[in-house]
VEXVEX-255419 format. One record per atom (N, C-alpha, C): x, y, z; atom name; residue number from 0; residue in three letters. Coordinates in nm, 2 decimals. Example, Ala and Ser with C-alpha at 12.3 -4.5 7.8 and 13.67 -1.06 7.14 Angstrom:
REM VEXVEX-255419
xx  yy  zz  atome  num  residu
1.32  -0.57  0.78  N  0  ALA $
1.23  -0.45  0.78  CA  0  ALA $
1.32  -0.33  0.78  C  0  ALA $
1.28  -0.22  0.71  N  1  SER $
1.37  -0.11  0.71  CA  1  SER $
1.29  0.00  0.79  C  1  SER $
This chain:
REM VEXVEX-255419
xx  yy  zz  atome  num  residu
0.08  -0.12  0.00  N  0  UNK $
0.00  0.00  0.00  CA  0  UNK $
0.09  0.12  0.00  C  0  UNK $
0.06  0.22  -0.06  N  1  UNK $
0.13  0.35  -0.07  CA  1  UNK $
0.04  0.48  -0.08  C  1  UNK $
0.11  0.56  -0.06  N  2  UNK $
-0.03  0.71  -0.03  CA  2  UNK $
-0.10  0.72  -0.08  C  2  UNK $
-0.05  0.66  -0.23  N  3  UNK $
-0.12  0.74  -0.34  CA  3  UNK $
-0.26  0.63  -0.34  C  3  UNK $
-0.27  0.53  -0.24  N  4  UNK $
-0.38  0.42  -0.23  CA  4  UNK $
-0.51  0.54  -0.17  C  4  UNK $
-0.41  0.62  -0.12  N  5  UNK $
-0.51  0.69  -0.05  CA  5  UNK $
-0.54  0.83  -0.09  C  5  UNK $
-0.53  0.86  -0.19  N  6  UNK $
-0.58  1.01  -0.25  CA  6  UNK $
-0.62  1.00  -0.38  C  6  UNK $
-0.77  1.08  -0.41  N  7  UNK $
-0.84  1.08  -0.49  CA  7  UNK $
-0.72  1.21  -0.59  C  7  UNK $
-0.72  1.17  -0.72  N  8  UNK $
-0.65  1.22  -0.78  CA  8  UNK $
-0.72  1.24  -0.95  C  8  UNK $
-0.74  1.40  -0.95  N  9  UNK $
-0.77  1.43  -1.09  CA  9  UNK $
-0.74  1.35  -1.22  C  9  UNK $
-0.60  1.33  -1.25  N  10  UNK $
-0.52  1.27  -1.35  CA  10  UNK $
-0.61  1.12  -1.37  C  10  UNK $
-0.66  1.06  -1.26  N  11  UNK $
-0.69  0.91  -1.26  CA  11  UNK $
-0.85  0.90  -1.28  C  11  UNK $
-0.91  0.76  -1.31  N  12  UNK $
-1.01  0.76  -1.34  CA  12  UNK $
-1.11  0.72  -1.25  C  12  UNK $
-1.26  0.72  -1.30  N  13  UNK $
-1.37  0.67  -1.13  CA  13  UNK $
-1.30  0.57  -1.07  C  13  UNK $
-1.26  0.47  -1.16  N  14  UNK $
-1.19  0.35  -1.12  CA  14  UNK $
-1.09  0.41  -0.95  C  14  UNK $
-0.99  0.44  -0.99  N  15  UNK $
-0.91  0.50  -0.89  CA  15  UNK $
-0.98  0.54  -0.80  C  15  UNK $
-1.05  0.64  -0.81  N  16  UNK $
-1.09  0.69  -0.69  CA  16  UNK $
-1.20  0.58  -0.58  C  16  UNK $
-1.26  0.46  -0.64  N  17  UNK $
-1.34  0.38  -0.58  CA  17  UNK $
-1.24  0.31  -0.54  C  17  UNK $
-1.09  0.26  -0.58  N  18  UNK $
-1.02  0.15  -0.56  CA  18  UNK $
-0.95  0.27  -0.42  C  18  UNK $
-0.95  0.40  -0.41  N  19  UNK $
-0.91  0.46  -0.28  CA  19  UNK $
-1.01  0.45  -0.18  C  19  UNK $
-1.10  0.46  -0.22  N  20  UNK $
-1.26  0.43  -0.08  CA  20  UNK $
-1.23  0.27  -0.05  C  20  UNK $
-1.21  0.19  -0.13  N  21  UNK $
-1.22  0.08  -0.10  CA  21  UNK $
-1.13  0.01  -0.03  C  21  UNK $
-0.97  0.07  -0.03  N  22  UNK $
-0.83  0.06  0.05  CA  22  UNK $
-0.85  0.10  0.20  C  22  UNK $
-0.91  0.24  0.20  N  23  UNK $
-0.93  0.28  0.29  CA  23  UNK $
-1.04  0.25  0.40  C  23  UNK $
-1.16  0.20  0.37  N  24  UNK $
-1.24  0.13  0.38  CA  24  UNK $
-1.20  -0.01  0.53  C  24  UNK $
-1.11  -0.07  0.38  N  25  UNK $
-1.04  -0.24  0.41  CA  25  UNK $
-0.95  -0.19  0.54  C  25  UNK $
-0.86  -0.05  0.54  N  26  UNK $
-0.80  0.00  0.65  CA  26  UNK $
-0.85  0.00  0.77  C  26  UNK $
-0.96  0.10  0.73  N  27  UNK $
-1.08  0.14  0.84  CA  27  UNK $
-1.16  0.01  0.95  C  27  UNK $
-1.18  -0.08  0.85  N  28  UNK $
-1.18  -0.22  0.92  CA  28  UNK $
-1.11  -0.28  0.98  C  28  UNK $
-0.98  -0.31  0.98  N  29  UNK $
-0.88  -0.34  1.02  CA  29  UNK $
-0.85  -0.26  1.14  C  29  UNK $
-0.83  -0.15  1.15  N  30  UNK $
-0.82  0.00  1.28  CA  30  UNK $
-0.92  -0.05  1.35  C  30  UNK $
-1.04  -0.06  1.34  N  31  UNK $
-1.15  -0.03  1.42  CA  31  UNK $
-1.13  -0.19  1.48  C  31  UNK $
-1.12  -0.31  1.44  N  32  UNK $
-1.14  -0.38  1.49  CA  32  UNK $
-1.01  -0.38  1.61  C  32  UNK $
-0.90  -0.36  1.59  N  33  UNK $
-0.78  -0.36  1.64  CA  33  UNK $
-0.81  -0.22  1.80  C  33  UNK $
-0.91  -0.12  1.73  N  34  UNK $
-0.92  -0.04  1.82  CA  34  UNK $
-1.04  -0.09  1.95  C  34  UNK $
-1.09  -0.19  1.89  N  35  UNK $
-1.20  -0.21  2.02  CA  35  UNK $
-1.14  -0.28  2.12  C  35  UNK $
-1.05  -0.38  2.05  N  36  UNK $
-0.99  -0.45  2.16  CA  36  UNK $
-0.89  -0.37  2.28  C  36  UNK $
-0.86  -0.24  2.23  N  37  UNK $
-0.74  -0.18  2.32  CA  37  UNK $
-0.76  -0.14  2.41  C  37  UNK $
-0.75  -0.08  2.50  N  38  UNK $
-0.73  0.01  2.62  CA  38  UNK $
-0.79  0.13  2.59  C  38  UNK $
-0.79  0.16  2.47  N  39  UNK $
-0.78  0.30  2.39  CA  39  UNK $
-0.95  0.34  2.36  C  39  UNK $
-1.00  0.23  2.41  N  40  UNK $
-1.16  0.19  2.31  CA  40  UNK $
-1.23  0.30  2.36  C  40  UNK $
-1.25  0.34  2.51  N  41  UNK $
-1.33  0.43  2.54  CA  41  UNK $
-1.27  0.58  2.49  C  41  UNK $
-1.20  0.64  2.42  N  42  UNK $
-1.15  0.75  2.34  CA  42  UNK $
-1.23  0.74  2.22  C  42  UNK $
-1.25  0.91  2.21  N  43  UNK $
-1.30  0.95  2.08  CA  43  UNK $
-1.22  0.93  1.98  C  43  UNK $
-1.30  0.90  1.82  N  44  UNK $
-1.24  0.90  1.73  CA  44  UNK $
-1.27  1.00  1.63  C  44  UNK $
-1.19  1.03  1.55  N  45  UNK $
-1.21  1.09  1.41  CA  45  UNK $
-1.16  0.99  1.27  C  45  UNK $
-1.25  0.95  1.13  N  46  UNK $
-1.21  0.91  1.11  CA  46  UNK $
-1.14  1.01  0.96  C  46  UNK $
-1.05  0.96  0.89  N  47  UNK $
-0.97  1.06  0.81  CA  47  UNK $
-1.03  1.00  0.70  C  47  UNK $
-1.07  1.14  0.63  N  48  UNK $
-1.16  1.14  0.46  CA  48  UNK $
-0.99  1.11  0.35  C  48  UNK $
-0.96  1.08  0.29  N  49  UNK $
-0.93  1.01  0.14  CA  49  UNK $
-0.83  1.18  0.16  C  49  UNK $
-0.74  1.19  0.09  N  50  UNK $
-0.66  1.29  0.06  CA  50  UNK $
-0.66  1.36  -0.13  C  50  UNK $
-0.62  1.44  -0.12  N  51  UNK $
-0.63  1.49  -0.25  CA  51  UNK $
-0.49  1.50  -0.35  C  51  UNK $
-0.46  1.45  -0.43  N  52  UNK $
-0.35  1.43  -0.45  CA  52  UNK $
-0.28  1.59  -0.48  C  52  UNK $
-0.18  1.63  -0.42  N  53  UNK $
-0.15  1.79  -0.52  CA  53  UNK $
-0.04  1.83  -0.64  C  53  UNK $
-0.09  1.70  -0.72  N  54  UNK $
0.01  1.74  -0.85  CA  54  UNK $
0.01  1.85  -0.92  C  54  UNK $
0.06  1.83  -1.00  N  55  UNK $
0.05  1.97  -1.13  CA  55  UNK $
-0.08  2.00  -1.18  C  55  UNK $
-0.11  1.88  -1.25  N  56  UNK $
-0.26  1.86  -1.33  CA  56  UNK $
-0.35  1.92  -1.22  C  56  UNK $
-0.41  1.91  -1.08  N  57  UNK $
-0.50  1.92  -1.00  CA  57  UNK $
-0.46  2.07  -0.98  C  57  UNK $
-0.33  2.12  -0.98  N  58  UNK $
-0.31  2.31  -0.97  CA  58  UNK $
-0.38  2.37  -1.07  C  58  UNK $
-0.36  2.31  -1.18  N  59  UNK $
-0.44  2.37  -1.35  CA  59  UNK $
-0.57  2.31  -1.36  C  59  UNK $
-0.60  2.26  -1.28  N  60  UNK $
-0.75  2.21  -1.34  CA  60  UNK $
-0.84  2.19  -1.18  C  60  UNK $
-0.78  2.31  -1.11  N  61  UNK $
-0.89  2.31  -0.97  CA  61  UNK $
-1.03  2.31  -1.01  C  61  UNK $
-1.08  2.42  -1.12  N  62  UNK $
-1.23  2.36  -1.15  CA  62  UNK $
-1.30  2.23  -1.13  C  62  UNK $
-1.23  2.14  -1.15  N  63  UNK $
-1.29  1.96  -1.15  CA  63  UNK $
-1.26  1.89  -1.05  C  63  UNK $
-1.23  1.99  -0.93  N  64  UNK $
-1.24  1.93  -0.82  CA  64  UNK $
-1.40  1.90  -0.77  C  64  UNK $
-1.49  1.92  -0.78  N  65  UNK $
-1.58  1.90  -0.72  CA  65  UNK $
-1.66  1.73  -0.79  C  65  UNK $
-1.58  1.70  -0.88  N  66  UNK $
-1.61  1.61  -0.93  CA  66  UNK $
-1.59  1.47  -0.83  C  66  UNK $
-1.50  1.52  -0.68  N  67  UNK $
-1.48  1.44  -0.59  CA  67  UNK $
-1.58  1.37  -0.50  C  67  UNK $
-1.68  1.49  -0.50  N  68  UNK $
-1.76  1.52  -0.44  CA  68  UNK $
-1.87  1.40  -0.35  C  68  UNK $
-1.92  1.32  -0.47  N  69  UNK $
-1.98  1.20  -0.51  CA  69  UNK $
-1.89  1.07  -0.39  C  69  UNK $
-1.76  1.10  -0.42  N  70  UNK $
-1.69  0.99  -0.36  CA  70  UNK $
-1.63  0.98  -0.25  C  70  UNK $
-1.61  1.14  -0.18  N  71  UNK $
-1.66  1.22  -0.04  CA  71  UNK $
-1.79  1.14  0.05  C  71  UNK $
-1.86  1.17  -0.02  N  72  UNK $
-2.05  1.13  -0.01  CA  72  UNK $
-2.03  0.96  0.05  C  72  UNK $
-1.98  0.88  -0.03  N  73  UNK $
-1.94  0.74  -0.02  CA  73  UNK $
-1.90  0.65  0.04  C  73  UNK $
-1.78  0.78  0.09  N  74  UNK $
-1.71  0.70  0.18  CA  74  UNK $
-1.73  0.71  0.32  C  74  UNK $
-1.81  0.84  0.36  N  75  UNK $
-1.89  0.84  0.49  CA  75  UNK $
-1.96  0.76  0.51  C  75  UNK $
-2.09  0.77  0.41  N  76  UNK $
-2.14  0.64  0.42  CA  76  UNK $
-2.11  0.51  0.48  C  76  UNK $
-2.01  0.47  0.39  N  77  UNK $
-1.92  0.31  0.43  CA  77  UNK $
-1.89  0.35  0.52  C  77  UNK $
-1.79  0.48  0.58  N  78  UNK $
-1.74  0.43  0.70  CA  78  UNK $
-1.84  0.45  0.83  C  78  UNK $
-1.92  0.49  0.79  N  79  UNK $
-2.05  0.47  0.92  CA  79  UNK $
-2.06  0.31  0.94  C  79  UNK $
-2.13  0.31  0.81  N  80  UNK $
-2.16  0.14  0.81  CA  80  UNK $
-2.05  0.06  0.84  C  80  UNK $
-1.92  0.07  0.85  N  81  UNK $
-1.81  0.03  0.87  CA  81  UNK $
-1.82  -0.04  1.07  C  81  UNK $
-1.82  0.09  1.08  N  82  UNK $
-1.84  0.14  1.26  CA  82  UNK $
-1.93  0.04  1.26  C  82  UNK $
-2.06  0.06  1.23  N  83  UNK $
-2.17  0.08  1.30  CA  83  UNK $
-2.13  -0.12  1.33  C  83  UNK $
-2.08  -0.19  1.19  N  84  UNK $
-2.13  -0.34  1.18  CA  84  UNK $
-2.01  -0.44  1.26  C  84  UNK $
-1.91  -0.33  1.27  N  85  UNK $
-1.83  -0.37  1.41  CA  85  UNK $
-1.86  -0.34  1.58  C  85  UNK $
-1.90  -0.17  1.58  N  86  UNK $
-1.87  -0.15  1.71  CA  86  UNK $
-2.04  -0.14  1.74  C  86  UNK $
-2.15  -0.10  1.67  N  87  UNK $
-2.28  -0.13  1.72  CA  87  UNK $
-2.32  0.05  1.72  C  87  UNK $
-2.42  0.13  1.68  N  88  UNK $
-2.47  0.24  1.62  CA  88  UNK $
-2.44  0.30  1.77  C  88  UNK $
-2.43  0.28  1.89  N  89  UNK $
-2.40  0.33  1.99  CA  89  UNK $
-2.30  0.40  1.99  C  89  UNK $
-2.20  0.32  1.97  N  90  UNK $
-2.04  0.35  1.94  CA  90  UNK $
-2.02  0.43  1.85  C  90  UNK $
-2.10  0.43  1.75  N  91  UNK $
-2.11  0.53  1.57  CA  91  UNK $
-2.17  0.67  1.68  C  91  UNK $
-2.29  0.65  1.75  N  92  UNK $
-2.32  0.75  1.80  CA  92  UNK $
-2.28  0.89  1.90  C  92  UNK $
-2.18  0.80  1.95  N  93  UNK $
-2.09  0.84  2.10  CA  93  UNK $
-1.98  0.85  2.11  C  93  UNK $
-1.88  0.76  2.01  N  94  UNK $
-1.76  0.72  2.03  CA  94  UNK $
-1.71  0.76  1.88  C  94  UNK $
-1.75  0.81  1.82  N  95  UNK $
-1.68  0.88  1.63  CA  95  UNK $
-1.70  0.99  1.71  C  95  UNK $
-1.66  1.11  1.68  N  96  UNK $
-1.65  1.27  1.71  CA  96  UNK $
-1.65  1.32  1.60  C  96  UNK $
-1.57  1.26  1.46  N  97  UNK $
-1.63  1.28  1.33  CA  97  UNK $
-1.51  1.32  1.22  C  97  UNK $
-1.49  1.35  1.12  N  98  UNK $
-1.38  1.35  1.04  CA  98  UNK $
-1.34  1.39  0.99  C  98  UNK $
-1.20  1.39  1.00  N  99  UNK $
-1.07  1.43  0.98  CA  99  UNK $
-1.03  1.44  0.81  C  99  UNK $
-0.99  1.58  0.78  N  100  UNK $
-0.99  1.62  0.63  CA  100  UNK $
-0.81  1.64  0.65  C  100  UNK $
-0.77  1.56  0.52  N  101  UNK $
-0.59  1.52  0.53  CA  101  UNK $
-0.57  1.62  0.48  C  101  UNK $
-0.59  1.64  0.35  N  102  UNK $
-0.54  1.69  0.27  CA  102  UNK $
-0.47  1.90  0.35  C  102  UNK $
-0.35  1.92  0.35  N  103  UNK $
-0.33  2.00  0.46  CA  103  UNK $
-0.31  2.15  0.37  C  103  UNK $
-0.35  2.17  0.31  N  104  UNK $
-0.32  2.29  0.22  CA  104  UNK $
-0.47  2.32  0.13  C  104  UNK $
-0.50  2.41  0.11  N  105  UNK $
-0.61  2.48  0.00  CA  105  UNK $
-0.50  2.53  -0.14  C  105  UNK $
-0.60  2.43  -0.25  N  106  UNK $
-0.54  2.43  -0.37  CA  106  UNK $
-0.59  2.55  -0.46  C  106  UNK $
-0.57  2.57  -0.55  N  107  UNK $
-0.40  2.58  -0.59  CA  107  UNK $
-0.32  2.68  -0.47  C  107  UNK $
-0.20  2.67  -0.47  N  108  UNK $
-0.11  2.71  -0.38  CA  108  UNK $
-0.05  2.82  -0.44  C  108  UNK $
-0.04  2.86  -0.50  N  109  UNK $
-0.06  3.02  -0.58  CA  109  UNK $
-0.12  3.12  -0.64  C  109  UNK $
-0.27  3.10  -0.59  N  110  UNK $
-0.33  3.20  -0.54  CA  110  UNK $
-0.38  3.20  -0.35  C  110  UNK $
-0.40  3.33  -0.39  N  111  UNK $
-0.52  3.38  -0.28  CA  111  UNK $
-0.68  3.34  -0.29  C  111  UNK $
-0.69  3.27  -0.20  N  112  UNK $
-0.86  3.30  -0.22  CA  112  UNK $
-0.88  3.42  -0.17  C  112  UNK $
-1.09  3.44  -0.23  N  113  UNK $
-1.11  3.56  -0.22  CA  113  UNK $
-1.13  3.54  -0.01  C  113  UNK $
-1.11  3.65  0.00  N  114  UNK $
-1.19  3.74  0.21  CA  114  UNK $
-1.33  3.70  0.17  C  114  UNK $
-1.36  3.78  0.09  N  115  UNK $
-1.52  3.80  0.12  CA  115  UNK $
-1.58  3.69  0.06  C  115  UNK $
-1.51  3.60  -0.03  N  116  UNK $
-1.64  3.53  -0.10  CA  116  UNK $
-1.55  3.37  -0.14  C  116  UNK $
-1.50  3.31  0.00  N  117  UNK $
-1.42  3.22  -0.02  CA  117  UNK $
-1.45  3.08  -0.06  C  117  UNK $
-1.58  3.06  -0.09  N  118  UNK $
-1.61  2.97  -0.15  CA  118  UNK $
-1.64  2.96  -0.34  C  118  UNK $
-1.59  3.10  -0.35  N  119  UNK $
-1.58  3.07  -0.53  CA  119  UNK $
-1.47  2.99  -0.57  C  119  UNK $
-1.36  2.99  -0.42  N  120  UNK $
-1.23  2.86  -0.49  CA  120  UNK $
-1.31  2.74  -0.49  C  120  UNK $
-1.28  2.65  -0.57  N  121  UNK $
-1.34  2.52  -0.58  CA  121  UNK $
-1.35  2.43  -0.47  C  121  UNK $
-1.22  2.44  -0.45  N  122  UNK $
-1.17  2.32  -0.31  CA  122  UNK $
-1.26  2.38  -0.16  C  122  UNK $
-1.25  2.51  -0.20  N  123  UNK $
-1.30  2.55  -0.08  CA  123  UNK $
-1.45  2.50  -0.07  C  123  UNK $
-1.54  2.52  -0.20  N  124  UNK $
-1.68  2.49  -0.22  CA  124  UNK $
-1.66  2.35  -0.17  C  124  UNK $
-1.57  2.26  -0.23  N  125  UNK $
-1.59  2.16  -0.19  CA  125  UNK $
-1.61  2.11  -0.04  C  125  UNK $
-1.51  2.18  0.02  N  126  UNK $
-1.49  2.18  0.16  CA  126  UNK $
-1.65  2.20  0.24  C  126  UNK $
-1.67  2.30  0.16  N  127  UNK $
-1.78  2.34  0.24  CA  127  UNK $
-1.92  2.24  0.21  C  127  UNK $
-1.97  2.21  0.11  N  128  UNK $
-2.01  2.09  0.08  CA  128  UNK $
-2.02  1.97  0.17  C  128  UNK $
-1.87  1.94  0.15  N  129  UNK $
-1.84  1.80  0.22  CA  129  UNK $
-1.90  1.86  0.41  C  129  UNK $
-1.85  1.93  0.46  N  130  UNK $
-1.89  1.98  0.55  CA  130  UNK $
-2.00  2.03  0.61  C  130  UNK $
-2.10  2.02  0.51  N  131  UNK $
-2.23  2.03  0.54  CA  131  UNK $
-2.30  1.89  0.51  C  131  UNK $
-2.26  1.81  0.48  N  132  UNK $
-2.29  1.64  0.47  CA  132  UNK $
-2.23  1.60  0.64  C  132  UNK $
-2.13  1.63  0.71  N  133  UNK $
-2.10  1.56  0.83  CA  133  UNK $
-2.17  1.61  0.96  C  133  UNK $
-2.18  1.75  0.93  N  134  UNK $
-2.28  1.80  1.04  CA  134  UNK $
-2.42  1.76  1.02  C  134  UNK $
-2.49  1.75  0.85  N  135  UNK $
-2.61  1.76  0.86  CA  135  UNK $
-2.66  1.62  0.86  C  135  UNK $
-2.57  1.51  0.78  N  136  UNK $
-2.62  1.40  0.79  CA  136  UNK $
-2.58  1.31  0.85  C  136  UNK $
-2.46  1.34  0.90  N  137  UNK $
-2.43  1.20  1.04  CA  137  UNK $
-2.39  1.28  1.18  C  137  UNK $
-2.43  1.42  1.20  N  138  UNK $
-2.45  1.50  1.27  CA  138  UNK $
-2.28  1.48  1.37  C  138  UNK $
-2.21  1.50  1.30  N  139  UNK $
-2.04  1.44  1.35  CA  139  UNK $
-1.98  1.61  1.37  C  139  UNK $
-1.85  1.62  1.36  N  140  UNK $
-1.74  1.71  1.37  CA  140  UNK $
-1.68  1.72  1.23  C  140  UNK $
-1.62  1.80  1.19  N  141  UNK $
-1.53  1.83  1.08  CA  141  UNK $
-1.40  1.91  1.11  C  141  UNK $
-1.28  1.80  1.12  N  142  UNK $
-1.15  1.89  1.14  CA  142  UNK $
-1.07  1.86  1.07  C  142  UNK $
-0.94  1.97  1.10  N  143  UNK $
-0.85  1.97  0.95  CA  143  UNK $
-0.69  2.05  1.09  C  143  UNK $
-0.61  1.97  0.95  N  144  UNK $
-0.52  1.97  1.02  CA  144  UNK $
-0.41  2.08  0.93  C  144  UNK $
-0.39  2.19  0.91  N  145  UNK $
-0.35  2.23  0.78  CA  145  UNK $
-0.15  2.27  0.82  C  145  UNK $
-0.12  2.27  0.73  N  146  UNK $
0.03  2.37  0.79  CA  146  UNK $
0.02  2.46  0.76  C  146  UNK $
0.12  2.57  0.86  N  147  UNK $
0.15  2.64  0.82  CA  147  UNK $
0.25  2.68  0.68  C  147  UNK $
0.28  2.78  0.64  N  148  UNK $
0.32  2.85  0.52  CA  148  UNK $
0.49  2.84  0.50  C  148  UNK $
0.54  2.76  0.43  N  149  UNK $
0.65  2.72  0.40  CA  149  UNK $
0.68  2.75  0.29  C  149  UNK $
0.82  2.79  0.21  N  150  UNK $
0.87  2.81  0.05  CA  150  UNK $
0.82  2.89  -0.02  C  150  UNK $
0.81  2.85  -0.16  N  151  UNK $
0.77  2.98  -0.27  CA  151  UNK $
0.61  3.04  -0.23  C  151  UNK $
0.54  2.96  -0.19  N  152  UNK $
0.39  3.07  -0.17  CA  152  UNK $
0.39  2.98  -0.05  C  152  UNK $
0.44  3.01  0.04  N  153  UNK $
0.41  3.05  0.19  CA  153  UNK $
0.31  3.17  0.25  C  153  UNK $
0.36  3.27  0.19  N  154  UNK $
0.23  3.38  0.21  CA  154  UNK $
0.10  3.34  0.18  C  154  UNK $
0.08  3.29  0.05  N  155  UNK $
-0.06  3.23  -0.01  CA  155  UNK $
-0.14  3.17  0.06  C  155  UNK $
-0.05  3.03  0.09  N  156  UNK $
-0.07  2.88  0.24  CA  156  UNK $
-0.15  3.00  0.36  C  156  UNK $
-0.06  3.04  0.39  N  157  UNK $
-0.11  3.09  0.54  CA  157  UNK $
-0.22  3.21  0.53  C  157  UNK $
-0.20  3.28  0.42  N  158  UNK $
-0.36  3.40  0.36  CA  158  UNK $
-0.51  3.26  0.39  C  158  UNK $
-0.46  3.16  0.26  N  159  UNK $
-0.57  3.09  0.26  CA  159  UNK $
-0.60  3.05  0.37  C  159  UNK $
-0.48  2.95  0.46  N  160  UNK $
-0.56  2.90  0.60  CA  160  UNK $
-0.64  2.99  0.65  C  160  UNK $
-0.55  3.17  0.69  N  161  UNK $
-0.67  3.23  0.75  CA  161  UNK $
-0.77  3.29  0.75  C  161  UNK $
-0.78  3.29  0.62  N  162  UNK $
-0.98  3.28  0.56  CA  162  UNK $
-1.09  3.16  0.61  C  162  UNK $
-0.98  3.05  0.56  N  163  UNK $
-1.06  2.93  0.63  CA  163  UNK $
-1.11  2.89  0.78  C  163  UNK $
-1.01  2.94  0.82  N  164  UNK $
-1.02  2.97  1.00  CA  164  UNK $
-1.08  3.10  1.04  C  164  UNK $
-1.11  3.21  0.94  N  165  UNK $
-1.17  3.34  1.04  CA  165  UNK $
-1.29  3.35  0.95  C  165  UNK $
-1.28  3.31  0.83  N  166  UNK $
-1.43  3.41  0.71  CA  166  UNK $
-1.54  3.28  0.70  C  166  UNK $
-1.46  3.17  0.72  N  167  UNK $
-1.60  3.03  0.71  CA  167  UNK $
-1.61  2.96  0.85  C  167  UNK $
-1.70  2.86  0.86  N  168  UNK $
-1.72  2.79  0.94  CA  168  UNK $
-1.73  2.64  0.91  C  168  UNK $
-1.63  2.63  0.78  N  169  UNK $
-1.63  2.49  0.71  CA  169  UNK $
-1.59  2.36  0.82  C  169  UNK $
-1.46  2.40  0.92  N  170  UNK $
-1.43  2.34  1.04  CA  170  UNK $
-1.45  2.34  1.16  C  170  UNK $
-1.48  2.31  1.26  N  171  UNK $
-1.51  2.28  1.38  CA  171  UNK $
-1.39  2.30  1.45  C  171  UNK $
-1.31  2.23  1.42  N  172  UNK $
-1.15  2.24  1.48  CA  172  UNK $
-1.02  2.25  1.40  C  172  UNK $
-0.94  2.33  1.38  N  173  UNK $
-0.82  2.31  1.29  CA  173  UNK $
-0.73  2.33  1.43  C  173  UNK $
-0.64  2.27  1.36  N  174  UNK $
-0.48  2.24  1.44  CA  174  UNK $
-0.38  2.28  1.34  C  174  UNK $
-0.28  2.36  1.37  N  175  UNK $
-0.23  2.39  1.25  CA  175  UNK $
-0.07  2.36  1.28  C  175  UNK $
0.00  2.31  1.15  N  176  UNK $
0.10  2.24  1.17  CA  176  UNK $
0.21  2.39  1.13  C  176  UNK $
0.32  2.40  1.29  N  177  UNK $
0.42  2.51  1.21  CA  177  UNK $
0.50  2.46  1.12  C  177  UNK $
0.52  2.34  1.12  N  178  UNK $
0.66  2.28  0.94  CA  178  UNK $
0.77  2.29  1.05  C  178  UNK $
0.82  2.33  1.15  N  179  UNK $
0.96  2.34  1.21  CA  179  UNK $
1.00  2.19  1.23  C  179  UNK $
0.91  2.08  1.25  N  180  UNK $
0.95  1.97  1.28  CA  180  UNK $
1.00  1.91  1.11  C  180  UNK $
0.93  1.92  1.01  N  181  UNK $
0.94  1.88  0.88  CA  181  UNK $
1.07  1.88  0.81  C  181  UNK $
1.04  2.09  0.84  N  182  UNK $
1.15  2.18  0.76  CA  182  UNK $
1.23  2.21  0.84  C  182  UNK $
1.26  2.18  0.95  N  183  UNK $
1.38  2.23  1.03  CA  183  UNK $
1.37  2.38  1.06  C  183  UNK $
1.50  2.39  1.12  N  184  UNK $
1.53  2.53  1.22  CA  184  UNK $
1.47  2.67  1.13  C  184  UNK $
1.48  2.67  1.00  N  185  UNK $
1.47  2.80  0.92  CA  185  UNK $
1.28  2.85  0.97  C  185  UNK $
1.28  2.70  0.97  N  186  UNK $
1.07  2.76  1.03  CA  186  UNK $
1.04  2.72  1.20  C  186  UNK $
1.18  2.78  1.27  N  187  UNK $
1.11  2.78  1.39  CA  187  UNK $
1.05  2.87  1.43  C  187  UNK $
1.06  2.98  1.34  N  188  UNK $
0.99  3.11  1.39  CA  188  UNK $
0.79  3.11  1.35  C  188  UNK $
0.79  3.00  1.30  N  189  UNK $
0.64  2.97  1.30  CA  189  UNK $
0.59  2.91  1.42  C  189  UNK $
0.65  2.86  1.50  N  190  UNK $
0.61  2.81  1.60  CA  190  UNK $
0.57  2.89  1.69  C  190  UNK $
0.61  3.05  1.68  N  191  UNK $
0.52  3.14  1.75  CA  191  UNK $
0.47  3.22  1.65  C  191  UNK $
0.45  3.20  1.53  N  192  UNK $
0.36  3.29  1.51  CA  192  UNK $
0.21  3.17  1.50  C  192  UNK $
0.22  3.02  1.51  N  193  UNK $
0.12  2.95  1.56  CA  193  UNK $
0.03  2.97  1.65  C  193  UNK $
0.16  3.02  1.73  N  194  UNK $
0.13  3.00  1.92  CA  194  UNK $
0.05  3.15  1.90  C  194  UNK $
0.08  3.28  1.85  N  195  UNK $
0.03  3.38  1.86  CA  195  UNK $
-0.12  3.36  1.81  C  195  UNK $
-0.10  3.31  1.69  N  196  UNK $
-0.28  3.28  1.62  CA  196  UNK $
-0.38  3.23  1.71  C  196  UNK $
-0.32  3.14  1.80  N  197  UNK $
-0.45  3.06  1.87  CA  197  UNK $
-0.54  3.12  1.94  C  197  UNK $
């Protein structure tokens, strides 16, 4: 298995993207069963949505992101039913807190989205979409784990995060990664300007 088992990717076809619900899925079965038996069982979970691949083709062709949408929709689904046919609707009910979006950046990475109207980016619509499917229909949590702003559009990364975090209410919780652990010493000065944002 390798990442790319796990990211829906433009370039590829429906095929791909069902053969990623379905890895992840097979995963998610495997976790959950492994997690009832542990120590750990009474802890909340979140379970992590499919990732977005960020090649080249998906920077030029953000429009056709929403074409994910469908297989977003799908995999909730399963992984409810996943939960539910191991741990019992209780557990789906009590014990999921709700799900975790991988993909840690808003595409394309060289622009700005807009302040005032940040869902005309695609990804973002998407976001917002997907995000009104976890509150409204499995009445869950939506969080995101994004980095901070590293390399050539560093400014960009971190404009977008903080639209996402101040102008929408697409997440529930973000945690935001400074990169000092990734990128080393050059971005330890994000680790307070993290600490400052909270």
């Amino acid at each position: 298995m390798t990442l790319d088992s796990m990211k829906f990717d433009l370039r590829k076809s429906n095929a791909h993207q069902e053969s990623v619900i379905e890895q992840m899925i097979s995963d998610l079965e495997d976790f959950v069963y492994e997690w009832r038996r542990s120590s750990l069982w009474s802890k909340d979970l979140y379970i992590s949505l499919p990732a977005i691949d960020n090649n080249q083709y998906t920077m030029e062709n953000i429009e056709k992101i929403s074409s994910f949408y469908p297989f977003y929709k799908t995999f909730m689904s399963r992984a409810r039913d996943t939960v539910i046919d191991i741990c019992g609707e209780t557990f789906w009910d009590g014990g999921i807190d709700g799900f975790y979006f991988r993909t840690e950046t808003i595409f394309p990475i060289q622009e700005q989205i807009s302040e005032s109207r940040p869902t005309s980016n695609p990804m973002v619509k998407l976001l917002n979409d997907i995000s009104y499917q976890v509150r409204n229909n499995y009445d869950k949590e939506f969080m995101w784990c994004p980095y901070y702003g590293y390399g050539k559009y560093a400014k960009n990364v971190t404009h977008n995060l903080g639209v996402i975090a101040n102008q929408t209410n697409i997440f529930d919780y973000i945690c935001i990664q400074p990169q000092y652990y990734f990128q080393g010493s050059t971005y330890k000065k994000n680790v307070n300007r993290v600490y400052d944002s909270a």
